[in-house]
Each structure stands twice: as structure tokens, then as C-alpha cells.
Phi, psi and omega in degrees: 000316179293335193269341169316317221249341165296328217239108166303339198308292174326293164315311182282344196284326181271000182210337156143201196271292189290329190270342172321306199291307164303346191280308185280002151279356156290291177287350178278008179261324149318324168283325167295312187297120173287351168182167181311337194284344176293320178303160195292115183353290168332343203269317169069030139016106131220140188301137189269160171256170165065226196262048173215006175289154188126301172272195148229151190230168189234148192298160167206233173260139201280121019255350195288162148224149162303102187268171192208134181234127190308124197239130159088194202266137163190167163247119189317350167226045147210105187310319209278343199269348159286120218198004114288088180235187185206152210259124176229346163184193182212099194197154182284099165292336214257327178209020140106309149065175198266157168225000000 
């Protein structure tokens, strides 16, 4: 995933072109963002259910989203106190998708 998420080459080869671009404005808005609640409204920061409780995920181009797994103490229902995070896929959750 990391080496995926470094490399645009990658990002365009597995999701196209257009979610390539979004994907990779994302995460540099993650790597920027001092915690979730800093991200850009459009981005919809939320916590997942099921056999996806734990993470969160961020918005990109439909279908994808960015999951996120929270690194170290923080409480899920305050975005400011997460501020860590790792990166855990990239993927259409909705219909199970690449991860």
C-alpha cells in the first residue's frame, strides 16, 4: 500500500487517471492535515461499521474511498483528537473492491 500510494505511476495504473489525481490530492491533504477534523469538508472524514469497524474512510471519486486506521489513543467521536493515522486501502467498500 505504501509503495501504491507513493507512486502516481501506480495510483493511475490501478484506478485510472482521474481518481489517480484524486487519490493522490488526498493523501497530501492527509499528510498536511494535523488531524481529521482539519480536513477539507469535501474529503466527509467517517467511521466505518462491520467487518470494517476500526476504520475511517475519506471521500475520492465514486466509488472509491481511502480507509484509515487510526495510530495510537484517540476517540472515535472526536476527529481532532485523531492524528495519526496509516493508510489501509483504497477501495469501493460498497462492493468489496481493490484493497
Amino acid at each position: 500500500m505504501k509503495r501504491e500510494c507513493n507512486s502516481f505511476g501506480l495510483l493511475q495504473k490501478n484506478y485510472g487517471q482521474e481518481n489517480a489525481k484524486k487519490i493522490y490530492q488526498r493523501i497530501l491533504e492527509l499528510q498536511a492535515a494535523p488531524s481529521l477534523i482539519d480536513l477539507p469538508l469535501q474529503s466527509r472524514p467517517h467511521p466505518l461499521s462491520n467487518n470494517l469497524d476500526g476504520l475511517f474512510a475519506v471521500d475520492v471519486k465514486h466509488p472509491y474511498r481511502i480507509l484509515l486506521k487510526p495510530d495510537g489513543d484517540f476517540d472515535e467521536n472526536n476527529y481532532e483528537s485523531i492524528t495519526d493515522i496509516k493508510i489501509f486501502g483504497i477501495k469501493d467498500y460498497h462492493k468489496g473492491g481493490k484493497s
